[in-house]
N, C-alpha and C positions, 0 to 999 in steps of 0.2 A: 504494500500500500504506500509506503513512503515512498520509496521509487519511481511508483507511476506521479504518486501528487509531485516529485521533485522536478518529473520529465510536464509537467501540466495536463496529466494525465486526474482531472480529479473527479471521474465517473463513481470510485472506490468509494471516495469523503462522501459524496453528494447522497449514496446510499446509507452511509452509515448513521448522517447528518438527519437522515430523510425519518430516523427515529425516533427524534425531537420532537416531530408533529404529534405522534403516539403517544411519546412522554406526557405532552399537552392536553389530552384526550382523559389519560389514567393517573395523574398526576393528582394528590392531594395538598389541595396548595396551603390551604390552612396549616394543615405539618409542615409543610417545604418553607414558607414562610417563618413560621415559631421557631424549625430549627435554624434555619441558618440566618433571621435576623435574633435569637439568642445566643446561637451557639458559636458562629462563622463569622459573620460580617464588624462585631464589635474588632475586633483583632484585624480590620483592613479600615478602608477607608477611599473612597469615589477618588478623589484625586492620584493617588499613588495608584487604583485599578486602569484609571482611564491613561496615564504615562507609561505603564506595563502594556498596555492594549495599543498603544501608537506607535510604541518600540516593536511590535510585530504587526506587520501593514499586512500579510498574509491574514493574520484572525482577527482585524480590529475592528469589521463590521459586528462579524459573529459576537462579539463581547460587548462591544458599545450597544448595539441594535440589535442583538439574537433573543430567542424565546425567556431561555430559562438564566443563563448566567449577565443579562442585561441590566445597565447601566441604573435603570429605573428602580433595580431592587434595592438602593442605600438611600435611597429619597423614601419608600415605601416604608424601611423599614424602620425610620424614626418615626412612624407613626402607627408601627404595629406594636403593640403594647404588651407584647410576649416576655420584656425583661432582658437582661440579661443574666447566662450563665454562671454560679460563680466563679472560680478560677481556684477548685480545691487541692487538684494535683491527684485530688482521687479516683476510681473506676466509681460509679454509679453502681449500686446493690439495691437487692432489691427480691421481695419473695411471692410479686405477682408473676403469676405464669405465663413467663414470657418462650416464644418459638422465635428459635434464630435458624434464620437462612443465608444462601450469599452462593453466588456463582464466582467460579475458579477463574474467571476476567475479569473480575472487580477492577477496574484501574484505582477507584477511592477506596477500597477497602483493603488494606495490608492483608492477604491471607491467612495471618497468626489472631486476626482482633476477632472474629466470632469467635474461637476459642478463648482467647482471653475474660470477651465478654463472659464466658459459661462459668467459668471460676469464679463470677459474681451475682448468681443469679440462684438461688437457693433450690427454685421451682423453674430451673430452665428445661426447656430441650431441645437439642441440636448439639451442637451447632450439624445441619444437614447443607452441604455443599453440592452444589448443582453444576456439572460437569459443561463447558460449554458456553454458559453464562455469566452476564455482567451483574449492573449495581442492582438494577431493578430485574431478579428474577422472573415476575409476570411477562416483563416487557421485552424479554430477548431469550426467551423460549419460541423455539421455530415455533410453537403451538401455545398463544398466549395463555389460551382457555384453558389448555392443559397444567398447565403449573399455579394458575389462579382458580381453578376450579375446587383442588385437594385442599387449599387455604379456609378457604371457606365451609367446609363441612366438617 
């Protein structure tokens, strides 16, 4: 893939991109929003995003003007009222029964952190790893339905 996009070859991106749309579809923004205007975005800041995004003229639409990682999310997010995180230094615990999953191409998830997670979770289970898969297991299952379907019963 790098190859072809190096040669201007970017048929590869445009598919892979083309998943954003999906994400936009099955995305719960009310989560995506609470985590990462509490968790994420305190620790950046709109001007040092948008000088990182100019410094790469390849992805500076996608980031100033794209769906999900867009410029619009640090204006939004002083007025989402979700808090911030505090800054314990510790794993979060906890003995509601929670199910951990994660596909083995996580690019955000380190492959060690669902397990790690389970060392903190009294009433976990998993961690179950999905072979083939990215962040959002539902969403990069050749068969959405199939990996969102066993979630819910």
């Amino acid at each position: 893939m790098i190859y072809r996009a190096s040669e201007g070859d970017y048929d590869i991106v445009k598919s892979i991109l083309s998943g954003t749309f999906v994400a936009v579809q099955f995305t719960d923004w009310g989560a995506f929003f609470s985590i990462n205007c509490n968790g994420q975005l305190p620790f950046s800041n709109l001007d040092q995003f948008r000088v990182n995004a100019e410094n790469n003229p390849e992805v500076t639409d996608f980031f100033l003007d794209g769906t999900i990682l867009a410029s619009y999310v640090f204006p939004l997010c002083e007025e989402w009222d979700s808090g911030i995180a505090p800054d314990t230094g510790e794993m979060f615990a906890t003995d509601i029964p929670t199910l951990i999953i994660g596909g083995n191409n996580d690019p955000a998830t380190p492959p060690q952190s669902p397990k790690e997670i389970m060392d903190h979770l009294s009433n976990g289970f998993g961690p179950y790893i999905f072979p083939g898969m990215g962040h959002v297991v539902s969403l990069t299952d050749h068969r959405p339905d199939h990996s969102t379907g066993w979630k819910l019963h």
